[in-house]
PDB file of N, H, CA, C and O in Angstrom:
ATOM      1  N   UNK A   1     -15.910 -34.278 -33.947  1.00  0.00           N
ATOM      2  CA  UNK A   1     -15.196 -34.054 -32.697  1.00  0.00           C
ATOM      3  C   UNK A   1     -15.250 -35.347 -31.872  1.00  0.00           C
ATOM      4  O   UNK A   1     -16.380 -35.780 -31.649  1.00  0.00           O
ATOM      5  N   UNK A   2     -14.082 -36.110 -31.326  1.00  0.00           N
ATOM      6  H   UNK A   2     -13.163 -35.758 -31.507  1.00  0.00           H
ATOM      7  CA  UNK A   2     -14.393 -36.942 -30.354  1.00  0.00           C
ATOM      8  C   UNK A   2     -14.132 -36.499 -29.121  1.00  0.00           C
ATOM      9  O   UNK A   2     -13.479 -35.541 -28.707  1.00  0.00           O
ATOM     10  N   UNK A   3     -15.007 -37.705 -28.377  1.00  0.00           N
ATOM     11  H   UNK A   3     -15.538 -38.482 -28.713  1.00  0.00           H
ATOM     12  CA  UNK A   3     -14.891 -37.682 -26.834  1.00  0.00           C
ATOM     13  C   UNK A   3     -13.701 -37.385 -25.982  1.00  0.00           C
ATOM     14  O   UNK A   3     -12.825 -37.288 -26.841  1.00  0.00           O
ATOM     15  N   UNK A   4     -13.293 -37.242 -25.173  1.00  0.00           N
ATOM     16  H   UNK A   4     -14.005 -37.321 -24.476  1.00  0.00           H
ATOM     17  CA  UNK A   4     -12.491 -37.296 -24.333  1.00  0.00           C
ATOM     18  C   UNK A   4     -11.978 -38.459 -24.162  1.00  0.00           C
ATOM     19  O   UNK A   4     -12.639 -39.313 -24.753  1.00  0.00           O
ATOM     20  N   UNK A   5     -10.986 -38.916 -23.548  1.00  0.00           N
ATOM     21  H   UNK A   5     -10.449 -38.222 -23.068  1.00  0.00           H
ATOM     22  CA  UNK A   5     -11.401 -40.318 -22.299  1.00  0.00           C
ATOM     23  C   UNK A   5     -11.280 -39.719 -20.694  1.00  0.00           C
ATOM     24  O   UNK A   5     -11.009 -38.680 -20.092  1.00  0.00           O
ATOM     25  N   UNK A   6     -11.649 -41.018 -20.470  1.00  0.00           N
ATOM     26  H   UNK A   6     -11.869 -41.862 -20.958  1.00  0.00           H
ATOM     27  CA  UNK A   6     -11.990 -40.365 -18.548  1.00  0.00           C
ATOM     28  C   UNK A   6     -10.684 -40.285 -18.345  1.00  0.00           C
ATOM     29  O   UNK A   6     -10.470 -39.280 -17.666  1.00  0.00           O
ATOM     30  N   UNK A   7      -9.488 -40.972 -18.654  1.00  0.00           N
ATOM     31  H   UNK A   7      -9.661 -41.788 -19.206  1.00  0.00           H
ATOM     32  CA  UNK A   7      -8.175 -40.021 -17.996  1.00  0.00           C
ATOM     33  C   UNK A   7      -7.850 -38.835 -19.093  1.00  0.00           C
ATOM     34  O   UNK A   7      -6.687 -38.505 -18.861  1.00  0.00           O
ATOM     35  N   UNK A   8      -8.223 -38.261 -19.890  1.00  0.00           N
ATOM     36  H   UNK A   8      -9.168 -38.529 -20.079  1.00  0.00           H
ATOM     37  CA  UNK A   8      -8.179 -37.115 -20.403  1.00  0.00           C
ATOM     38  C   UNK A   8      -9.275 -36.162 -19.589  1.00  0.00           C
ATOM     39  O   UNK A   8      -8.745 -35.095 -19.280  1.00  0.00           O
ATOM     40  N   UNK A   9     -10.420 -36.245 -19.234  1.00  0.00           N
ATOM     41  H   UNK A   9     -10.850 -37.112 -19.486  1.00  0.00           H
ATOM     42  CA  UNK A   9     -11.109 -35.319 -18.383  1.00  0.00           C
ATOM     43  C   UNK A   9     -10.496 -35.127 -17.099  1.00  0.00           C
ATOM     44  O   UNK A   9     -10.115 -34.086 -16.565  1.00  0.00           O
ATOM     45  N   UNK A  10     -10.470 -36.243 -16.724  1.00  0.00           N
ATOM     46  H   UNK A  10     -10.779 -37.089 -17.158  1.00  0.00           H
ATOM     47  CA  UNK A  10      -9.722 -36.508 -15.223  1.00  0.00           C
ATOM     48  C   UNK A  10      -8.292 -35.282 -14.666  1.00  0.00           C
ATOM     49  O   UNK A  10      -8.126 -34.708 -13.590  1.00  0.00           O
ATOM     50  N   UNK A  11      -7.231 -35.260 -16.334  1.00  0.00           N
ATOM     51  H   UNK A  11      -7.366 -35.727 -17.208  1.00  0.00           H
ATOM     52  CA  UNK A  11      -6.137 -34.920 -16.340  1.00  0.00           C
ATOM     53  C   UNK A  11      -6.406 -33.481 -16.141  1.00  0.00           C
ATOM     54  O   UNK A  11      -5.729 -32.876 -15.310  1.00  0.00           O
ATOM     55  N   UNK A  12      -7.700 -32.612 -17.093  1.00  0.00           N
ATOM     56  H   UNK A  12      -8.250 -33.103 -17.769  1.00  0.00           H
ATOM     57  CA  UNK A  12      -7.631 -31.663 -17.270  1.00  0.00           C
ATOM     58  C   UNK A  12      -8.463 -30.955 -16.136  1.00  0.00           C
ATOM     59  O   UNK A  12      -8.399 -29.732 -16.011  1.00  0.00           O
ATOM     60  N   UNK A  13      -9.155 -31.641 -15.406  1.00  0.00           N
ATOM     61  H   UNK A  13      -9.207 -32.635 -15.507  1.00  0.00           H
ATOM     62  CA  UNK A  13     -10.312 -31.020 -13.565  1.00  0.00           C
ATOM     63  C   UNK A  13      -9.027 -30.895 -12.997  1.00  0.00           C
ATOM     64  O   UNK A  13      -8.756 -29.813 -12.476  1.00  0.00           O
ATOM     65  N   UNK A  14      -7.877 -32.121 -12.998  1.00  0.00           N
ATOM     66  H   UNK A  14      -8.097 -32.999 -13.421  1.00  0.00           H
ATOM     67  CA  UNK A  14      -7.147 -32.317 -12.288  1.00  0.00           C
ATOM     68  C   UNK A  14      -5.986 -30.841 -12.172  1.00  0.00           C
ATOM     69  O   UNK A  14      -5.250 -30.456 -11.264  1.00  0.00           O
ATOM     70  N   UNK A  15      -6.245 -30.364 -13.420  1.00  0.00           N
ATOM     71  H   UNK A  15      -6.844 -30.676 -14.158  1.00  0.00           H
ATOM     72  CA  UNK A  15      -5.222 -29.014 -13.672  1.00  0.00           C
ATOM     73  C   UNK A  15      -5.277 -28.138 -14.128  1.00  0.00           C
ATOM     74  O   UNK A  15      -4.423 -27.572 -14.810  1.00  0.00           O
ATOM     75  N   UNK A  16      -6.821 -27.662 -13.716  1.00  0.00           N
ATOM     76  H   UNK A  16      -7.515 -28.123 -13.162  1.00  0.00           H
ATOM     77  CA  UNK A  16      -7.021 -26.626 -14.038  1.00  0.00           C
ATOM     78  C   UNK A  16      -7.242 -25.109 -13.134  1.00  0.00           C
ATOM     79  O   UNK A  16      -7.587 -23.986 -13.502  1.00  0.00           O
ATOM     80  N   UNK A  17      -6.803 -25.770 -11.570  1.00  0.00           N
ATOM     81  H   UNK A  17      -6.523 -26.683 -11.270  1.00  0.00           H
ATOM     82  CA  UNK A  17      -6.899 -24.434 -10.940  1.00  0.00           C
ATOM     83  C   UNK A  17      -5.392 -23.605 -10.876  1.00  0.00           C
ATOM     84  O   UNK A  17      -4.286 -23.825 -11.371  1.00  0.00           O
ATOM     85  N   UNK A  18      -5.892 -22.663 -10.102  1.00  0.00           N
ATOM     86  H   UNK A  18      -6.790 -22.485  -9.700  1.00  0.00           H
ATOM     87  CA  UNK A  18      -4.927 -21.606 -10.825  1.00  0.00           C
ATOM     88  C   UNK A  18      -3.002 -22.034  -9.946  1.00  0.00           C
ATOM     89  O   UNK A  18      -1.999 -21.353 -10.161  1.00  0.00           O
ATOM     90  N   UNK A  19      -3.038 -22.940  -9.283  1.00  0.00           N
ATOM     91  H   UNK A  19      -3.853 -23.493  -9.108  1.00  0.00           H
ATOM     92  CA  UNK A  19      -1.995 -23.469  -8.591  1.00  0.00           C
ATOM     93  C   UNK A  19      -1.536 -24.196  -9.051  1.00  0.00           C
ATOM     94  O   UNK A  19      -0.320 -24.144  -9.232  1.00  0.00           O
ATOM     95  N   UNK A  20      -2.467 -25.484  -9.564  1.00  0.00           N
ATOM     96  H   UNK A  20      -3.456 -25.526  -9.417  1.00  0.00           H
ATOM     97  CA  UNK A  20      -2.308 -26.917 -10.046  1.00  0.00           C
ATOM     98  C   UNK A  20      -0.869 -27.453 -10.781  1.00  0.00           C
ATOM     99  O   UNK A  20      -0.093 -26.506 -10.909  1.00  0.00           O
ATOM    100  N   UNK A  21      -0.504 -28.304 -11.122  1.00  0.00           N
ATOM    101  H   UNK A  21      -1.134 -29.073 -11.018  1.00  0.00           H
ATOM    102  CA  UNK A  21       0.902 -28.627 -11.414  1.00  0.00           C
ATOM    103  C   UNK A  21       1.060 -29.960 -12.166  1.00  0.00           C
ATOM    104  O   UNK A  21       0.104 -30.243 -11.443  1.00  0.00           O
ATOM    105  N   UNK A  22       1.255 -30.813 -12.731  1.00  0.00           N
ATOM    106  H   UNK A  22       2.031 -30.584 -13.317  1.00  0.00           H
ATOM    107  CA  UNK A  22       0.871 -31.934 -13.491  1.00  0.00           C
ATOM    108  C   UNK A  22       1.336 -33.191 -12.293  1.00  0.00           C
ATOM    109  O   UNK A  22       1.198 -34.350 -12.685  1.00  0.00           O
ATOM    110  N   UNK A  23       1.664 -33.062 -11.424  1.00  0.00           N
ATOM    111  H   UNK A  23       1.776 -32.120 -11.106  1.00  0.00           H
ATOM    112  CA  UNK A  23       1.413 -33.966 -10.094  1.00  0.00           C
ATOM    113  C   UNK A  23       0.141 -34.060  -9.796  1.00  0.00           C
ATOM    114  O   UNK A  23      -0.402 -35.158  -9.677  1.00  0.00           O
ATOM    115  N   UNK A  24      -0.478 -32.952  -9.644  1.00  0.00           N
ATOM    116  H   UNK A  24      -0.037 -32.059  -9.741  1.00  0.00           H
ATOM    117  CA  UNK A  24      -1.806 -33.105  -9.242  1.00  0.00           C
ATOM    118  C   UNK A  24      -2.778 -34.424 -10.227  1.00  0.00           C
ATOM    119  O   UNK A  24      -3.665 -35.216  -9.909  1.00  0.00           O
ATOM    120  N   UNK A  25      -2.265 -34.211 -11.133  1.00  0.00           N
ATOM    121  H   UNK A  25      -1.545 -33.568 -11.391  1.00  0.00           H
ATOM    122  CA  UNK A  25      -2.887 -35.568 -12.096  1.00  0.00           C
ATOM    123  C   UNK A  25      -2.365 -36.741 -11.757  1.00  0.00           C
ATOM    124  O   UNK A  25      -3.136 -37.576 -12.229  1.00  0.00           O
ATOM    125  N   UNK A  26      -1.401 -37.341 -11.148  1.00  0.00           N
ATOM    126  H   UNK A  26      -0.775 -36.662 -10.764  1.00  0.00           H
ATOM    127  CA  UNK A  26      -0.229 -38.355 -11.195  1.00  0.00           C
ATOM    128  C   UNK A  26      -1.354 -39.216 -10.874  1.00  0.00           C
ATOM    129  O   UNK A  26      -2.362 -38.675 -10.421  1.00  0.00           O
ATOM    130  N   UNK A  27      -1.332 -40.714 -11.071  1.00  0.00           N
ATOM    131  H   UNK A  27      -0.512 -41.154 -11.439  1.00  0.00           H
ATOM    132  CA  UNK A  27      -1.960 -41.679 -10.307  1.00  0.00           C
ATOM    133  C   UNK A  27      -1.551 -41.984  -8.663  1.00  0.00           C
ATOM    134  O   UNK A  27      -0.423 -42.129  -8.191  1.00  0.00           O
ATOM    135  N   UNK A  28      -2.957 -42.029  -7.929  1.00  0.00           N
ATOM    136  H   UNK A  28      -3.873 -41.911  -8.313  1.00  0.00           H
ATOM    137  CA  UNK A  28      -2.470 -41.909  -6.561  1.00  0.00           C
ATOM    138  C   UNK A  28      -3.099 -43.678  -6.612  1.00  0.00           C
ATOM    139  O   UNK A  28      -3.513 -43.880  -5.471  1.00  0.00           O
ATOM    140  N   UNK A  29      -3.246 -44.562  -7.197  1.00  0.00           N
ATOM    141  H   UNK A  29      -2.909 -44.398  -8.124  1.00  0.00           H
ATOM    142  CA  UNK A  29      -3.487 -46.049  -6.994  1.00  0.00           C
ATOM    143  C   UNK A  29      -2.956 -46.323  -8.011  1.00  0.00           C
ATOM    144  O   UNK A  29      -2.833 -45.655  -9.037  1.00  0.00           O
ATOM    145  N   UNK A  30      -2.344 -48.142  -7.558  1.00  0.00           N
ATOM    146  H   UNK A  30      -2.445 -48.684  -6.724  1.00  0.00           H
ATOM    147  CA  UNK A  30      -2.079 -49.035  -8.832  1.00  0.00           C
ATOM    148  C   UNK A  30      -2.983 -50.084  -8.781  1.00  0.00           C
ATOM    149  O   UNK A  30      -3.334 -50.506  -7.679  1.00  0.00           O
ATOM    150  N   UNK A  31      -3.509 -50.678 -10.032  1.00  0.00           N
ATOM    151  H   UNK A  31      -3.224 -50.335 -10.927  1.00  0.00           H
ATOM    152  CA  UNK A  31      -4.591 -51.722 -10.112  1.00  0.00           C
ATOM    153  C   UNK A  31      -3.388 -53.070 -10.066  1.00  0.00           C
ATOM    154  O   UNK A  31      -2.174 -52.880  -9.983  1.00  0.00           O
ATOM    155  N   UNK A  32      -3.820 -53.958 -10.114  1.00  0.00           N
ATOM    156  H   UNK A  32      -4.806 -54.113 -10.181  1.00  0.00           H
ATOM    157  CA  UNK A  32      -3.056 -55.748 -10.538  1.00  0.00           C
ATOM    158  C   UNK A  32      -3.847 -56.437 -10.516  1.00  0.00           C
ATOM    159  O   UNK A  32      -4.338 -56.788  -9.443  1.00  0.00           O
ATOM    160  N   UNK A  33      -4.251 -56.869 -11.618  1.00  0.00           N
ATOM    161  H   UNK A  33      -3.853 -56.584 -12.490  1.00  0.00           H
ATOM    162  CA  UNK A  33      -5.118 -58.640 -11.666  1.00  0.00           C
ATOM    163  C   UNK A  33      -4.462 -59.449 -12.066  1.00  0.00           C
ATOM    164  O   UNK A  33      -3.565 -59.295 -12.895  1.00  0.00           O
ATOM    165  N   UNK A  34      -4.830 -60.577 -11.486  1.00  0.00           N
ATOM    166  H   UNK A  34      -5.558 -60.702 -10.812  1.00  0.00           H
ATOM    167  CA  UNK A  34      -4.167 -61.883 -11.338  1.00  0.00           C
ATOM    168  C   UNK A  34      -4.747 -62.608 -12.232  1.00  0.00           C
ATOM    169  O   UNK A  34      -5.882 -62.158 -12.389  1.00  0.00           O
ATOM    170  N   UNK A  35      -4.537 -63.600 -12.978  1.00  0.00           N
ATOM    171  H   UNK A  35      -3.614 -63.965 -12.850  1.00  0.00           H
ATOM    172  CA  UNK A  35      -4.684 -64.429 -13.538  1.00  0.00           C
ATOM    173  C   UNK A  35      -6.421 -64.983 -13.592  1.00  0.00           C
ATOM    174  O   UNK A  35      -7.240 -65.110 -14.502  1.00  0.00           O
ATOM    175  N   UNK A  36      -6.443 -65.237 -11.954  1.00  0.00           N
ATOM    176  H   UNK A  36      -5.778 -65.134 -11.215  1.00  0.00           H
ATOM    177  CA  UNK A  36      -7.922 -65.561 -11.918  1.00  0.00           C
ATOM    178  C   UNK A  36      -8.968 -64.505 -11.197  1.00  0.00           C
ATOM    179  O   UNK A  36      -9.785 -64.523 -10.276  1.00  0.00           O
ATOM    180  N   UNK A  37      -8.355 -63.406 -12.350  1.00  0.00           N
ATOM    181  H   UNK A  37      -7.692 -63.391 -13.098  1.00  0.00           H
ATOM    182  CA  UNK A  37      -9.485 -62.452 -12.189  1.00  0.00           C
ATOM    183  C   UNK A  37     -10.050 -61.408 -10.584  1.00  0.00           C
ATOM    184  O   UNK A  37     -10.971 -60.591 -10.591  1.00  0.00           O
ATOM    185  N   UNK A  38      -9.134 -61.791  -9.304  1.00  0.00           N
ATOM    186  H   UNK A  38      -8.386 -62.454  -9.298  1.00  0.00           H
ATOM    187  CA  UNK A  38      -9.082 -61.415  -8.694  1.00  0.00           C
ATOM    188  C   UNK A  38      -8.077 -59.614  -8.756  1.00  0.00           C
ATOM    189  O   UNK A  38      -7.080 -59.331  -9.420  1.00  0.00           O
ATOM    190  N   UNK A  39      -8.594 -59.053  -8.127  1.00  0.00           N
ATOM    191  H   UNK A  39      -9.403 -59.283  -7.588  1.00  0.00           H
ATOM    192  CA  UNK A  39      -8.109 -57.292  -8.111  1.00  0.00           C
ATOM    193  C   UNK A  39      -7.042 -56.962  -7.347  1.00  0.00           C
ATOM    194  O   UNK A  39      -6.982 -57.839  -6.486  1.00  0.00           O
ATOM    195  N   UNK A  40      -6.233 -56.242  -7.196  1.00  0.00           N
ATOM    196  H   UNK A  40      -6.281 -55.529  -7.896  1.00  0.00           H
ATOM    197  CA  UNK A  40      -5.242 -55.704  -6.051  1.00  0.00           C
ATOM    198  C   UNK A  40      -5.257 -54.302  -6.031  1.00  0.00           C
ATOM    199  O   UNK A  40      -4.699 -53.814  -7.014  1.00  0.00           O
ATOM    200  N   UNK A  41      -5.864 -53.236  -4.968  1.00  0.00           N
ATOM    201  H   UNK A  41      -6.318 -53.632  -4.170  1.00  0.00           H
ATOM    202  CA  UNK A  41      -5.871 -51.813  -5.698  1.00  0.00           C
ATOM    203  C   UNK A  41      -4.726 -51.638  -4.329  1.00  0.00           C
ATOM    204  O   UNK A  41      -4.592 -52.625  -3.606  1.00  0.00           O
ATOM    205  N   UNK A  42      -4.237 -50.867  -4.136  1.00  0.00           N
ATOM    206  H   UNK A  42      -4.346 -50.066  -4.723  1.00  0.00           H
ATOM    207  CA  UNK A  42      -3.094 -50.299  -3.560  1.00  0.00           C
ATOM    208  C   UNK A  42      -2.805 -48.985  -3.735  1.00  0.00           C
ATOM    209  O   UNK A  42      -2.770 -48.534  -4.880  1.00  0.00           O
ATOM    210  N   UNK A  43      -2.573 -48.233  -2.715  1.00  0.00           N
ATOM    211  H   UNK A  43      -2.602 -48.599  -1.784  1.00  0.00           H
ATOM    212  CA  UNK A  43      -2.025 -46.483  -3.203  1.00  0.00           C
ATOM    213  C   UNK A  43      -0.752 -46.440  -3.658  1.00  0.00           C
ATOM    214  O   UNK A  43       0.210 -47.085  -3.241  1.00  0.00           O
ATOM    215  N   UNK A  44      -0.789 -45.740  -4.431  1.00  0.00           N
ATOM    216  H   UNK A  44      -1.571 -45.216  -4.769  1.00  0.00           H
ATOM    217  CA  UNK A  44       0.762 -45.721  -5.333  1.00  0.00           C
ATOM    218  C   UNK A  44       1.722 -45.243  -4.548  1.00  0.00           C
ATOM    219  O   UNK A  44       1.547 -44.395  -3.673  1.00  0.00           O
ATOM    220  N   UNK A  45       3.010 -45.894  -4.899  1.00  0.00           N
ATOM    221  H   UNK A  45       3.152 -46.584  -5.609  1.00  0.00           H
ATOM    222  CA  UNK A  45       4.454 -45.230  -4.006  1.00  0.00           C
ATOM    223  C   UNK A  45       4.374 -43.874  -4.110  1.00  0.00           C
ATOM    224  O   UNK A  45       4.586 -43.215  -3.092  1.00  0.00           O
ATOM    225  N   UNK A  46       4.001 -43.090  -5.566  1.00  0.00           N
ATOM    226  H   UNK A  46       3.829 -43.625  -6.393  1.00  0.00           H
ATOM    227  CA  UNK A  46       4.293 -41.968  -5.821  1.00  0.00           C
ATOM    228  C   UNK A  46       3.165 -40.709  -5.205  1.00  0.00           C
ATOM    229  O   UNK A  46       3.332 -39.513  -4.967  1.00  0.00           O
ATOM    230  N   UNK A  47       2.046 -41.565  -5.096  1.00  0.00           N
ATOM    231  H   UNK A  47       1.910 -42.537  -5.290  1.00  0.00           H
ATOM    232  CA  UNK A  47       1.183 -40.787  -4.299  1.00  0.00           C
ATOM    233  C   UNK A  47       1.146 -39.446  -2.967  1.00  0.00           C
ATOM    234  O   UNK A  47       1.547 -39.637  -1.819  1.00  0.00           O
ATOM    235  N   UNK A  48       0.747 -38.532  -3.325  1.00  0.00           N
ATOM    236  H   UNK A  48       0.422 -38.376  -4.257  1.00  0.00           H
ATOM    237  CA  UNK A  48       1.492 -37.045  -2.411  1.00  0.00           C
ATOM    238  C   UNK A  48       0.937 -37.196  -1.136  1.00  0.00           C
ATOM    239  O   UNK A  48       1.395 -36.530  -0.208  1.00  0.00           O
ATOM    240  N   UNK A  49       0.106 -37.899  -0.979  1.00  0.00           N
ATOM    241  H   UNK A  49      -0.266 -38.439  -1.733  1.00  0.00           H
ATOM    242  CA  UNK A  49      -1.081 -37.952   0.182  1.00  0.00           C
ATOM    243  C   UNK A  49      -1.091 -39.566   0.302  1.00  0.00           C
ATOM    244  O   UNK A  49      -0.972 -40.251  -0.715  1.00  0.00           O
ATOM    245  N   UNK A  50      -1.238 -40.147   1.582  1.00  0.00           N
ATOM    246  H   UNK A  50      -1.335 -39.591   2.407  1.00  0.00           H
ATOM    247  CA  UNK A  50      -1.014 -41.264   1.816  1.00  0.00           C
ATOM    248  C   UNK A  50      -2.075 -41.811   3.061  1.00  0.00           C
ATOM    249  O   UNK A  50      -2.575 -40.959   3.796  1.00  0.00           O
ATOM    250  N   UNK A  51      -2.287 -42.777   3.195  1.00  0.00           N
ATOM    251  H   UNK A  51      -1.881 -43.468   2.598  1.00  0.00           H
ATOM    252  CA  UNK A  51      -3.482 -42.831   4.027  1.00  0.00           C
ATOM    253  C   UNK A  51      -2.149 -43.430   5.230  1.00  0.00           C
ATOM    254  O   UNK A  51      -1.110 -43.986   4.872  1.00  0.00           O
ATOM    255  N   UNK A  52      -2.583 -43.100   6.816  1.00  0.00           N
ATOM    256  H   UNK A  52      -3.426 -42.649   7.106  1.00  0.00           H
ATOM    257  CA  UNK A  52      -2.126 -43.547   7.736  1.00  0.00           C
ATOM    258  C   UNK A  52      -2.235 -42.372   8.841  1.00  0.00           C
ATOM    259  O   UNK A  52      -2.962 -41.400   8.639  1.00  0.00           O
ATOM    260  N   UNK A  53      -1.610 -42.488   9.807  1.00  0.00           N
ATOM    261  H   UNK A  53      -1.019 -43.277   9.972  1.00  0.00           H
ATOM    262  CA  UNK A  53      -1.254 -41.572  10.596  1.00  0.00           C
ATOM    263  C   UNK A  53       0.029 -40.477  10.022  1.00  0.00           C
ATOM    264  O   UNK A  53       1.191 -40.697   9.680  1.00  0.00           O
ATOM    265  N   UNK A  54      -0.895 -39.069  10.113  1.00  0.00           N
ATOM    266  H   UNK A  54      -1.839 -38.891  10.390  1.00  0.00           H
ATOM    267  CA  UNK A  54       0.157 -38.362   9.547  1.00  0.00           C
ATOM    268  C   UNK A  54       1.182 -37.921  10.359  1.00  0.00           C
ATOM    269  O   UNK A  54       0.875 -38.162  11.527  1.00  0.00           O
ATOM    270  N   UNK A  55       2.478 -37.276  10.259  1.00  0.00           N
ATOM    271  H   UNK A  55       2.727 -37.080   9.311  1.00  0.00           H
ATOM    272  CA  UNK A  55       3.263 -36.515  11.200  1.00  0.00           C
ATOM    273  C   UNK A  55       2.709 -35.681  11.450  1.00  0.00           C
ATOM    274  O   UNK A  55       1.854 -35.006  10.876  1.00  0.00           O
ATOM    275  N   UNK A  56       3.502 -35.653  13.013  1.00  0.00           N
ATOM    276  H   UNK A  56       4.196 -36.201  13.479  1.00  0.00           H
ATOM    277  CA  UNK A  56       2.755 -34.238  14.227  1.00  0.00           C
ATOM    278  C   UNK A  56       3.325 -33.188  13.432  1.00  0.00           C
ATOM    279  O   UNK A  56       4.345 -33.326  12.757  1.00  0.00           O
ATOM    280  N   UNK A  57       2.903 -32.531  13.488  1.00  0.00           N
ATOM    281  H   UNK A  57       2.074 -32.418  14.036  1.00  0.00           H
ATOM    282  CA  UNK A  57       3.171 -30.787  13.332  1.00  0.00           C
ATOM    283  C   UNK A  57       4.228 -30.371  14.755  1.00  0.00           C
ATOM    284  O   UNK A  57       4.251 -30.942  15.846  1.00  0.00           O
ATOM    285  N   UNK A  58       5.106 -29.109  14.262  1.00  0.00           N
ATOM    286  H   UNK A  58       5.087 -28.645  13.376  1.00  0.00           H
ATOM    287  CA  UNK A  58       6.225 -29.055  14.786  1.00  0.00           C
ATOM    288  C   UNK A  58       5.917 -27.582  14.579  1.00  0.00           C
ATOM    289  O   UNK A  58       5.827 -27.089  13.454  1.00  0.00           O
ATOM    290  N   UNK A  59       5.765 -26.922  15.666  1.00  0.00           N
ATOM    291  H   UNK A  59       5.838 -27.322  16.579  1.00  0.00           H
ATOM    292  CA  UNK A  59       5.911 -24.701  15.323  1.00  0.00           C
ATOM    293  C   UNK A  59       6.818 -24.421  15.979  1.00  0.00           C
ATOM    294  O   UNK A  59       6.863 -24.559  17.202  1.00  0.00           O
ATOM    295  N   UNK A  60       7.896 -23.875  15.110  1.00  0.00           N
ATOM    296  H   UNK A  60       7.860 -23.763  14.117  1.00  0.00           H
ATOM    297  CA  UNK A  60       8.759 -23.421  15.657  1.00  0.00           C
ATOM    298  C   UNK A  60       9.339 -21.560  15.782  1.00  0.00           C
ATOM    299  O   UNK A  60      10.333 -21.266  16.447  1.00  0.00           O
TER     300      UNK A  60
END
């Protein structure tokens, strides 16, 4: 039997409750290294949740 990999465990925590949807797995960061080994992590465009100030809520 082999291992998993960590985005195979990842995929399946990621979708296993009883709502879950294969978004819930999507990558919410993109990595980029440069040449000289320096990192770039960034939240992904596609990401559902986004860091910033969220919109006000509106009850109508």
């Amino acid at each position: 039997m082999t291992e998993k990999t960590f985005d195979e465990k990842r995929h399946d925590q990621l979708t296993t409750a009883p709502k879950a949807d294969e978004g819930d797995a999507a990558p919410r960061i993109t990595i980029e290294e440069e040449a000289d080994g320096v990192k770039r992590i960034d939240v992904a465009d596609t990401a559902a949740v986004r860091p910033g100030k969220p919109e006000p809520r509106t009850t109508e």
